[in-house]
C-alpha positions as CSV (number, residue, x, y, z in Angstrom):
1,X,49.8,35.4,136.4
2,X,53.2,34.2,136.0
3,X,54.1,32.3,132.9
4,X,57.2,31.5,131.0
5,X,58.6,33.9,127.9
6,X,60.4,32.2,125.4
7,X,62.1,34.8,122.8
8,X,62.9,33.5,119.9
9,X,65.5,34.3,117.4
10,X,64.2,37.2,114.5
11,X,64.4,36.0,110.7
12,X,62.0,38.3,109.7
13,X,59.1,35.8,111.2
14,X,56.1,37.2,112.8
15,X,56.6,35.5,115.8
16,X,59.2,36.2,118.2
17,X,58.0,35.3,121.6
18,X,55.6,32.8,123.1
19,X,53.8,32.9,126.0
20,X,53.6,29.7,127.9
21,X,51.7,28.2,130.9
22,X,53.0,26.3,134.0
23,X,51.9,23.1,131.6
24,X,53.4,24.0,128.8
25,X,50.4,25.5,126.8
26,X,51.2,28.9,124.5
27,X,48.8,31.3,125.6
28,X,49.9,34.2,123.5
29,X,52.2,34.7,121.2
30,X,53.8,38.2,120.0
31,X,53.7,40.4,118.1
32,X,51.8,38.4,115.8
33,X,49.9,35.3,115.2
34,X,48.6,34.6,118.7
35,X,45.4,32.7,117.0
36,X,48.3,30.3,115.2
37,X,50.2,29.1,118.0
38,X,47.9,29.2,121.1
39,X,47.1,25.8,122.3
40,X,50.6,24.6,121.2
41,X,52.2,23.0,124.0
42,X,56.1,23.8,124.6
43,X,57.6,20.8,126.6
44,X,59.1,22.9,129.9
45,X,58.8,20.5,131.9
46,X,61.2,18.3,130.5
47,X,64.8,18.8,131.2
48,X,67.5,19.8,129.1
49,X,64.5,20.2,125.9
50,X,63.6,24.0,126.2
51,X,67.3,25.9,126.7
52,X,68.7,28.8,125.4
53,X,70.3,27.9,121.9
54,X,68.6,25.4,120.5
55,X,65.5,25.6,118.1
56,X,62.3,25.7,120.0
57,X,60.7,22.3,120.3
58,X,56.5,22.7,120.0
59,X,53.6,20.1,119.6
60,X,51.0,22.0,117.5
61,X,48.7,19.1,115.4
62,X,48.2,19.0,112.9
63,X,50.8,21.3,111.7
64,X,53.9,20.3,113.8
65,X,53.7,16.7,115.3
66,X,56.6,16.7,118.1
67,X,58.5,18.8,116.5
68,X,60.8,22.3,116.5
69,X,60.3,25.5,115.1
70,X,63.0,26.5,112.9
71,X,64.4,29.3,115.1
72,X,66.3,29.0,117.9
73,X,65.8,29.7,121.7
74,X,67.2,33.2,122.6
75,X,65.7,33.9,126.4
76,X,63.8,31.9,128.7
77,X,62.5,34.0,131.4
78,X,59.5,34.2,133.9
79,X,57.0,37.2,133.6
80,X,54.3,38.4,134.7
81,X,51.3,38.3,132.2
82,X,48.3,40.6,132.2
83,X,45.4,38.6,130.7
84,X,43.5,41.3,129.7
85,X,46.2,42.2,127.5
86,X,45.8,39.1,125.3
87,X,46.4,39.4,121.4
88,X,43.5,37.7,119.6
Protein backbone atom coordinates (compact mmCIF):
# COMPACT_ATOMS: atom_id res chain seq x y z
CA UNK A 1 0.00 0.00 0.00
CA UNK A 2 1.26 3.37 -0.72
CA UNK A 3 1.23 5.93 1.99
CA UNK A 4 3.05 9.16 2.61
CA UNK A 5 6.62 9.25 4.78
CA UNK A 6 7.17 12.25 6.66
CA UNK A 7 10.82 12.38 8.26
CA UNK A 8 11.15 14.49 10.77
CA UNK A 9 14.08 16.42 12.00
CA UNK A 10 16.30 14.21 14.94
CA UNK A 11 16.67 16.01 18.48
CA UNK A 12 17.21 13.02 20.18
CA UNK A 13 13.21 12.28 20.00
CA UNK A 14 12.00 8.82 19.52
CA UNK A 15 10.15 9.57 16.63
CA UNK A 16 11.56 10.40 13.42
CA UNK A 17 9.19 9.38 10.79
CA UNK A 18 5.41 8.98 10.43
CA UNK A 19 3.56 6.89 8.43
CA UNK A 20 0.50 8.42 6.94
CA UNK A 21 -2.61 7.32 5.01
CA UNK A 22 -4.21 8.82 1.82
CA UNK A 23 -6.56 10.68 4.61
CA UNK A 24 -4.18 11.84 6.65
CA UNK A 25 -4.23 9.09 9.44
CA UNK A 26 -0.56 8.03 11.07
CA UNK A 27 -0.45 4.45 10.69
CA UNK A 28 2.93 3.82 12.07
CA UNK A 29 5.39 5.69 13.28
CA UNK A 30 9.30 4.84 13.53
CA UNK A 31 11.47 3.78 15.17
CA UNK A 32 9.50 4.22 18.23
CA UNK A 33 6.21 5.03 19.63
CA UNK A 34 3.92 3.80 16.98
CA UNK A 35 1.04 3.04 19.84
CA UNK A 36 1.60 7.14 20.66
CA UNK A 37 0.91 8.65 17.47
CA UNK A 38 -1.28 6.24 15.36
CA UNK A 39 -4.58 7.60 14.85
CA UNK A 40 -3.20 11.15 14.65
CA UNK A 41 -4.26 12.66 11.62
CA UNK A 42 -1.52 14.82 9.60
CA UNK A 43 -3.44 17.38 7.43
CA UNK A 44 -1.95 16.39 3.62
CA UNK A 45 -4.47 17.28 2.07
CA UNK A 46 -4.38 20.78 2.71
CA UNK A 47 -2.11 22.88 0.62
CA UNK A 48 0.87 24.69 1.54
CA UNK A 49 0.39 22.95 5.54
CA UNK A 50 2.65 19.78 5.35
CA UNK A 51 6.07 21.01 3.43
CA UNK A 52 9.48 20.47 3.89
CA UNK A 53 10.79 23.00 6.58
CA UNK A 54 8.26 23.78 8.74
CA UNK A 55 7.30 21.99 12.07
CA UNK A 56 4.93 19.11 11.43
CA UNK A 57 1.33 20.14 12.00
CA UNK A 58 -0.75 16.94 13.74
CA UNK A 59 -4.29 16.61 15.35
CA UNK A 60 -3.78 13.95 18.13
CA UNK A 61 -6.68 14.67 21.16
CA UNK A 62 -6.39 14.97 23.65
CA UNK A 63 -2.68 15.63 23.63
CA UNK A 64 -2.25 18.06 20.66
CA UNK A 65 -5.51 19.91 19.58
CA UNK A 66 -4.61 21.37 15.95
CA UNK A 67 -1.43 21.73 16.61
CA UNK A 68 2.49 21.08 15.50
CA UNK A 69 5.07 18.93 16.75
CA UNK A 70 8.04 20.69 17.71
CA UNK A 71 10.28 19.41 15.00
CA UNK A 72 10.37 20.37 11.63
CA UNK A 73 9.49 18.59 8.27
CA UNK A 74 12.73 17.14 6.61
CA UNK A 75 11.22 14.69 3.62
CA UNK A 76 7.94 14.11 2.37
CA UNK A 77 7.96 11.23 0.14
CA UNK A 78 5.60 8.37 -1.05
CA UNK A 79 6.45 4.61 -0.12
CA UNK A 80 5.47 1.70 -0.29
CA UNK A 81 4.33 0.18 3.14
CA UNK A 82 4.31 -3.56 4.13
CA UNK A 83 1.53 -3.91 6.66
CA UNK A 84 2.70 -6.88 8.08
CA UNK A 85 5.67 -5.03 9.10
CA UNK A 86 3.76 -2.74 11.53
CA UNK A 87 5.49 -1.60 14.91
CA UNK A 88 3.00 -2.16 17.76
Amino acid sequence: MKVTKITLEDKGQDVLALFVDSNGVVIDAKPFQSSVWNGAVVPIGVAGMVKVGVECPIHNPPHIIFGCLKYRIEAIETVEYDVSKKTT
